[in-house]
C-alpha positions in Angstrom: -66.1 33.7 39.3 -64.0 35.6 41.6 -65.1 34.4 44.3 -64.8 30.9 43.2 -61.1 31.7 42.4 -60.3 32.9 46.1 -62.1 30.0 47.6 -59.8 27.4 45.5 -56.6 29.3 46.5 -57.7 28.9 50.1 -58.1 25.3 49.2 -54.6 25.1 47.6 -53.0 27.1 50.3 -54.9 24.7 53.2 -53.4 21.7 51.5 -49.9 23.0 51.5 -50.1 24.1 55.1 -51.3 20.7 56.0 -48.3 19.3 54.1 -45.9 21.8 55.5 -47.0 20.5 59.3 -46.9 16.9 58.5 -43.2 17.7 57.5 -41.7 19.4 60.5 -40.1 16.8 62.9 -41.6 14.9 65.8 -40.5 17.3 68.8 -39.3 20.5 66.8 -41.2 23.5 67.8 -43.9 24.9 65.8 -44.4 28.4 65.3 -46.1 30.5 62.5 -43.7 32.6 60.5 -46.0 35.7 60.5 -44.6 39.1 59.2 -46.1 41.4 62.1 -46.6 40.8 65.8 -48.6 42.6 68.4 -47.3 40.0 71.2 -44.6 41.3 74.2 -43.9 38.1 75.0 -40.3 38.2 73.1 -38.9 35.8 71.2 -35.3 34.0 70.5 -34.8 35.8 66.7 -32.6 32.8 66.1 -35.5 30.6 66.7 -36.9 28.3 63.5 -38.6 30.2 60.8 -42.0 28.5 61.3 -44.8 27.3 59.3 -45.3 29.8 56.0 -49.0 31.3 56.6 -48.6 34.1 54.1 -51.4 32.5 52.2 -53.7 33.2 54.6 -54.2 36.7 54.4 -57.3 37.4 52.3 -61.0 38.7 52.7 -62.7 35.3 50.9 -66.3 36.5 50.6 -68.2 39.6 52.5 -72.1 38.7 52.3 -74.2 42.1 52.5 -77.5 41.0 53.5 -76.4 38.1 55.8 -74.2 40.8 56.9 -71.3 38.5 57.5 -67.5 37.5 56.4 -65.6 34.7 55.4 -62.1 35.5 56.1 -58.6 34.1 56.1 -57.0 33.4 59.7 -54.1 35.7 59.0 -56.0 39.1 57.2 -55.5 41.9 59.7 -58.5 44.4 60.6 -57.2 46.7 58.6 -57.8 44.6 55.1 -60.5 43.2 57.0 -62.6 46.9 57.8 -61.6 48.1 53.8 -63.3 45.1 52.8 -66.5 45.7 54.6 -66.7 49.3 54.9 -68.0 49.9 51.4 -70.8 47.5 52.0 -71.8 49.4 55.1 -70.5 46.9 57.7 -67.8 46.5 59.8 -67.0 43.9 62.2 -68.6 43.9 65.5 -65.6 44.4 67.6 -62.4 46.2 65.6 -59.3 45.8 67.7 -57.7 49.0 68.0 -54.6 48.0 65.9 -54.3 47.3 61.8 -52.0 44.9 61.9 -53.7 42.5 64.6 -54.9 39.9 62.4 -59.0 38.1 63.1 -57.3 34.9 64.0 -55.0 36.0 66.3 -57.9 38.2 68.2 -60.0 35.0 67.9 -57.2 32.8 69.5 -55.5 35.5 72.2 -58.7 37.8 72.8 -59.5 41.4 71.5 -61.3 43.9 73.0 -62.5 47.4 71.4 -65.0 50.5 72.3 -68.3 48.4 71.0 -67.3 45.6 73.7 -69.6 46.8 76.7 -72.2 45.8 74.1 -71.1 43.3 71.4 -68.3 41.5 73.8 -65.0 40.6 72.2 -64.3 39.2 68.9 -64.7 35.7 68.9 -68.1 36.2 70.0 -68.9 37.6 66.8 -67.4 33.9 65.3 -70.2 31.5 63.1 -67.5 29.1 62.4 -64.2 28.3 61.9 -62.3 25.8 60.4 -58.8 25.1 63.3 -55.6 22.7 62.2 -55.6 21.3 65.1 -52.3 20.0 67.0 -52.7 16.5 65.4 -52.8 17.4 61.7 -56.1 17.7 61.4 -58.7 20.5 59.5 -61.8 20.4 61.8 -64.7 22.6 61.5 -66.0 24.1 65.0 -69.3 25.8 65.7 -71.5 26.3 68.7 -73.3 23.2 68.5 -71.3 20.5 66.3 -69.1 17.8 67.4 -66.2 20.1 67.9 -68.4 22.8 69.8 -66.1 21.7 72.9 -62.8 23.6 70.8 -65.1 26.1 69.3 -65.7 27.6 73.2 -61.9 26.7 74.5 -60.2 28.5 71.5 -60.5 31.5 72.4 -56.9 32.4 74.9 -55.5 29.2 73.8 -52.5 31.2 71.5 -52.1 28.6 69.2 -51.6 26.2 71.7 -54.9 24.1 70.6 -54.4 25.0 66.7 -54.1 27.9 64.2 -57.5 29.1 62.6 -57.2 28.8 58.7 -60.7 29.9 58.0 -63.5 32.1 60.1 -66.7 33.5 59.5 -67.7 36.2 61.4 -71.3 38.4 62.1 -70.9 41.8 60.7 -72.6 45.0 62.2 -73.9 48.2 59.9 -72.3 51.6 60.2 -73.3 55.3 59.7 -70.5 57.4 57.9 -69.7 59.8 60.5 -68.9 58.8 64.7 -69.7 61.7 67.2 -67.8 61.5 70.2 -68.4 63.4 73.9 -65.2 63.1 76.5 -66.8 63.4 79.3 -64.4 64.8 82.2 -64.4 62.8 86.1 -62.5 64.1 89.1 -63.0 61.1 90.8 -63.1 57.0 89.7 -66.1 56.3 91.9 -68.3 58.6 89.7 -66.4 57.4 86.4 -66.9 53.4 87.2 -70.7 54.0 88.5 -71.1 56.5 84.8 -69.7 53.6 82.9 -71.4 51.1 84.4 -75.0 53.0 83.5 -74.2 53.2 79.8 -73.2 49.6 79.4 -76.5 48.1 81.6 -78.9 51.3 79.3 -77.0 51.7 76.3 -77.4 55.3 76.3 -76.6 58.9 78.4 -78.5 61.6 78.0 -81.2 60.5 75.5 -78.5 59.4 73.4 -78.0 55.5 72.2 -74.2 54.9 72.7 -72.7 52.6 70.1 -68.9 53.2 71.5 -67.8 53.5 74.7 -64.2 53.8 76.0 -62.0 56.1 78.7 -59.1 57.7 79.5 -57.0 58.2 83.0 -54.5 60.8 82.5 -54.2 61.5 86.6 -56.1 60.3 89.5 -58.1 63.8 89.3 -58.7 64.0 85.4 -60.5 61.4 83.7 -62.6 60.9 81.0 -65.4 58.5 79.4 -65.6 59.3 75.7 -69.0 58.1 74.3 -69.7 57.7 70.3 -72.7 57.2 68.0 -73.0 56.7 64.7 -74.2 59.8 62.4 -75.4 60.3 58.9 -73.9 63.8 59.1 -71.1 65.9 60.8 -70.8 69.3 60.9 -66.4 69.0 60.5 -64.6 66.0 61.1 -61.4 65.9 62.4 -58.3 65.0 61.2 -55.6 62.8 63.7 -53.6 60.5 61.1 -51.2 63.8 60.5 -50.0 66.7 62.7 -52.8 66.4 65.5 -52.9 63.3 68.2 -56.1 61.9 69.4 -55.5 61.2 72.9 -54.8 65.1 73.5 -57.9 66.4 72.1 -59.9 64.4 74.9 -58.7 67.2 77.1 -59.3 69.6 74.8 -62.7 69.3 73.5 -65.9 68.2 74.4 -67.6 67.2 71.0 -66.0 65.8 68.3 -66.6 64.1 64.3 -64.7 61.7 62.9 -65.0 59.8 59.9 -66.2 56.1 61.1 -63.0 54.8 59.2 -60.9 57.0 61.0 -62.7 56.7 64.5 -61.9 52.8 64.0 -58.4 53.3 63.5 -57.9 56.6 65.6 -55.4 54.5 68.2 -53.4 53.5 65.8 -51.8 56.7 64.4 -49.9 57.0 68.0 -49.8 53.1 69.3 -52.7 55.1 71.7 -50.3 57.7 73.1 -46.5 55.2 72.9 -45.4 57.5 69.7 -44.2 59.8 72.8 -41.3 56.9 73.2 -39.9 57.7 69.7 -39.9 61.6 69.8 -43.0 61.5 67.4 -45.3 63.6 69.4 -42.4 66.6 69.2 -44.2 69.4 66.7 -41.2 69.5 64.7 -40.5 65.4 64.6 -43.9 65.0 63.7 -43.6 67.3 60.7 -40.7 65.2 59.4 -42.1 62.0 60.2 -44.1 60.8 57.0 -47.5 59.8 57.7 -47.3 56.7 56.2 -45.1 55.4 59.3 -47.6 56.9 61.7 -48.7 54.0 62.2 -48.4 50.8 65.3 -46.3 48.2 63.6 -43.6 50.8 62.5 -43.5 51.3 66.3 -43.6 47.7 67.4 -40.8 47.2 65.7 -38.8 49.7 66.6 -39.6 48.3 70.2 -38.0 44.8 69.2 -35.2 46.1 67.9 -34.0 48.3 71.0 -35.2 45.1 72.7 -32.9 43.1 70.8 -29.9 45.5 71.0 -30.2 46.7 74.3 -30.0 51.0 73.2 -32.3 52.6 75.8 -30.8 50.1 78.6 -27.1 51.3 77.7 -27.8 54.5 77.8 -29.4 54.4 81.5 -26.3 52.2 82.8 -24.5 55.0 80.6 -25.7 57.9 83.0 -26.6 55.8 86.0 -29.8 55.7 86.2 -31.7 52.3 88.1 -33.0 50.0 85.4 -36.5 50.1 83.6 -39.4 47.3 83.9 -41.6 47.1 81.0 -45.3 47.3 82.4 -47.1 46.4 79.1 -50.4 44.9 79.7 -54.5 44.4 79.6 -56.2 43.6 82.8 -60.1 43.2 83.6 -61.8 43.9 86.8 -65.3 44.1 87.7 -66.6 47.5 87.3 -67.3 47.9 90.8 -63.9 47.2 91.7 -61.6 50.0 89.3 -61.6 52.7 91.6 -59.4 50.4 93.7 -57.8 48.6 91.3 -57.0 52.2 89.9 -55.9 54.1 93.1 -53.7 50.7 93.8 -52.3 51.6 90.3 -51.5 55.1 90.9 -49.8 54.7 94.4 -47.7 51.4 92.9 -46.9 52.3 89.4 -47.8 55.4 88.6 -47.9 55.2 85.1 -49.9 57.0 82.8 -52.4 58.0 80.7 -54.3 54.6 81.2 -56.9 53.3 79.0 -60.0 52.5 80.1 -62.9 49.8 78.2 -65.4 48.6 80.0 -67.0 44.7 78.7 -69.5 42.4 78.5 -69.1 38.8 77.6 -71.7 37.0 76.1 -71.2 33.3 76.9 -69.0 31.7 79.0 -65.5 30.8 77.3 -63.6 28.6 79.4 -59.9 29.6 78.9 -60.9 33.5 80.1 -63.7 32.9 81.9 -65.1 35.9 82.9 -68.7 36.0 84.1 -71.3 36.4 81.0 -73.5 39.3 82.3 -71.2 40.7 84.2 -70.0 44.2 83.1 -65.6 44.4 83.6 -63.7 47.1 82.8 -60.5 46.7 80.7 -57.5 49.0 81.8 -54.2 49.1 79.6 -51.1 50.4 80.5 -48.3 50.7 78.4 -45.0 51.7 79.1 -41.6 51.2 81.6 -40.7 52.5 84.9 -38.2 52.6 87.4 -37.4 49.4 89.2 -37.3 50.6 93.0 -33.7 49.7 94.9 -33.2 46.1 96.0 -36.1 45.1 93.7 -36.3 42.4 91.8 -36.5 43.0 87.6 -40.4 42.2 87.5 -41.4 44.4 90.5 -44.3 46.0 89.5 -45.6 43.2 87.0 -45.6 40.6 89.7 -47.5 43.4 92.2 -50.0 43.7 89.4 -50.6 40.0 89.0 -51.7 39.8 92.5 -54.0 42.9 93.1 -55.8 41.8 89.4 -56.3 38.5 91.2 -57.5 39.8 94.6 -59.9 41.7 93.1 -61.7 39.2 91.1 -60.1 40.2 87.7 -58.2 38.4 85.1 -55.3 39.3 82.8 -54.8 39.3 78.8 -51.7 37.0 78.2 -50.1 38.7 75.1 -47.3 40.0 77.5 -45.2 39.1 80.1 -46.7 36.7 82.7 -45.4 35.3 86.7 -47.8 33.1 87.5 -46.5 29.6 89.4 -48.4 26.8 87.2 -50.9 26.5 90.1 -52.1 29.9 90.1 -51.9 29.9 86.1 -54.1 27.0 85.9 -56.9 28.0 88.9 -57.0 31.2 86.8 -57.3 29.8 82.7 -59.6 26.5 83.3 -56.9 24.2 83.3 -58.9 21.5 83.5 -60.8 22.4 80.5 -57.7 23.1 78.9 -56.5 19.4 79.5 -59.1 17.6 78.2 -59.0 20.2 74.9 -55.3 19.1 74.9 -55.7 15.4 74.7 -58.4 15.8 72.3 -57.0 17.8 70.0 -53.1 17.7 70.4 -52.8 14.2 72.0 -49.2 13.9 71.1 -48.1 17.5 72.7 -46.7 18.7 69.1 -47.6 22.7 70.0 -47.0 24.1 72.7 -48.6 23.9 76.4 -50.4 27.2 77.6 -48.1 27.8 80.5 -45.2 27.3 78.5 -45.6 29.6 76.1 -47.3 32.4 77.9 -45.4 32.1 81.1 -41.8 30.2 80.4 -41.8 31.9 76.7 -40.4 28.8 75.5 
């Protein structure tokens, strides 16, 4: 009866959406009003409120034996992972945030520690029901008539349609994860390491379930490896006083619960708390753990991006102005150790993090090679602009050397392509003919537009 309950306020709430699109004028923008963001591509805050999707935020059904879920475009992971976890299950791919939600992973990619085996989260997608640019509620799978939007979704940002509806495969969990960093003094050694465990699945007798790394310097790096445990001897604790990315260096073996290895990015945006004094002993102490959390930092990101705080300051004491380098690349594995020492001479930002990936199937908008093992390096943060450079220095630099070496890159953040290069990149031909099928009359935006131009 519950579930029948759920299933006819997702009906109500569909209908009202529809209704609510059908009403916004021929040529205003549409936008979703959603409460959280994990996007850096900043908007106007005096831009229109957008289509109300609070009503799409629910867990509808979680099937134990078919080990899959019906879920609600805008429920984050982290509603999504309480509601499987007691079942056993969790999601095949967990992004590495709460508050990213499965529609906007689905729609602008996701990428997690079980990708060099399971691949990113829309490959974990059955079906899902899209409102499409002209109005309509469609239902896409891999082989019905609208298998041609089920594969282009994925890095179209909304710009094809919102998901209302998804159901996803499901993957069973132990209670316990136990990790092994395992230190590199050189990115040959780590690429060729990494590149074993995702073709074998396993080091040292071993069968890896998670894989992911860590740069701290061109001479210490690390591949952590987990696996899935009935039992742990401890388990540590890094929602509170201790931070996660530090005891890579310090330790060789670790336990955590399987909940709190899911989520154990979060507690310190990776290591970005660092911005906000949060990592200081004593400012940690006062800080409640509650607000230890990604989203309490994102916004505190937007608003010293809206007012402008850390910028006076530097014009304050004369320091050159900051770039924000905030972004996810993916090179084939053979080709990080340049891509890496390219990164160190250029930028010279760190700690980097390091996931290395497999896609399944080919998906047209990010079309990486199926097969083909990548390796996913973020970097998050702000330098220096050099003298006489111009503002976007260092992401433009980027940008290129991702291309040359046969790479692509996430567009969550700031992009500088020319719409020729965007378009050789992100399939736009695909992309046209998914436009004029789905949003013949241009009502959402185009790809370029909103990723590059941030209109």
């Amino acid at each position: 009866m519950t579930e029948l309950l759920v299933k006819g306020d997702h009906e109500r709430a569909v209908e009202a959406l529809r209704r609510s699109y059908e009403s916004i004028p021929e040529g205003a923008p549409v936008r979703l009003a959603k409460r959280t963001s994990n996007l850096f591509r900043w908007r106007d805050p005096s831009a229109a409120p957008g289509l109300d999707v609070s009503g799409f935020d629910r867990v509808l059904n979680v099937d134990p034996e078919a080990r899959t879920a019906e879920v609600q475009g805008m429920t984050t992971y982290e509603d999504l992972v309480d509601a499987t976890l007691p079942h056993g299950l969790m999601p095949t791919v967990v992004p590495q945030l709460k508050t990213i939600t499965l529609g906007g992973a689905v729609t602008g990619l996701g990428i997690e520690s079980t990708s060099f085996r399971l691949g990113l989260p829309h490959e974990a997608v059955l079906e899902m029901d899209v409102l499409t640019g002209d109005g309509r509620i469609v239902t896409a799978t891999p082989d019905n008539e609208h298998k041609d939007l089920f594969y282009g979704f994925p890095n179209s940002y909304g710009t094809l349609g919102y998901a209302v509806r998804l159901k996803i495969r499901l993957i069973p969990v132990k209670p316990y994860v136990r990790l092994r960093h395992l230190r590199f003094t050189d990115a040959g050694a780590l690429a060729e390491a990494m590149a074993e465990i995702t073709e074998t699945g396993r080091y040292e007798g071993d069968t890896v379930d998670f894989l992911d790394g860590t740069v701290f310097s061109a001479g210490e790096q690390y591949i952590t490896i987990g696996m899935f445990d009935d039992e742990a001897p401890y388990t540590s604790d890094y929602t509170g006083q201790e931070i996660y990315y530090r005891s890579i260096q310090r330790r060789s073996t670790d336990f955590l619960t399987v909940r709190d290895y899911i989520w154990r990015w979060d507690t310190d945006w990776f290591w970005c708390s660092g911005a906000f004094g949060v990592q200081n002993p004593v400012v940690r102490r006062l800080w409640p753990d509650k607000a230890k959390r990604s989203d309490v930092y994102r916004r505190l990101v937007a608003y010293d991006r809206r007012y402008q705080l850390v910028a006076r300051v530097d014009r304050w004491r004369g320091q050159r102005p900051r770039e924000d380098v905030i972004q996810d690349i993916e090179v084939p594995v053979e080709r990080l150790p340049e891509f890496l020492d390219f990164f160190h001479d250029k930028v010279g930002m760190s700690p980097i993090w390091l996931c290395p990936l497999r896609a399944r199937e080919r998906w047209p908008l990010y079309p990486l090679e199926p097969g083909r093992t990548y390796v996913n390096a973020g970097f998050w943060g702000t330098v220096r602009i050099p003298p006489g450079q111009i503002p976007e220095y260092h992401n433009r630099l980027i940008e290129r050397q991702v291309a040359a070496l046969d790479g692509h890159k996430s567009l969550y953040s700031t992009a500088f392509y020319s719409r020729d290069e965007f378009w050789r990149y992100y399939d736009g031909e695909t992309y046209r003919r998914l436009k004029e099928s789905y949003d013949p009359g241009t009502r959402l935006l185009d790809l370029y537009d909103k990723c590059v131009r941030g209109r």
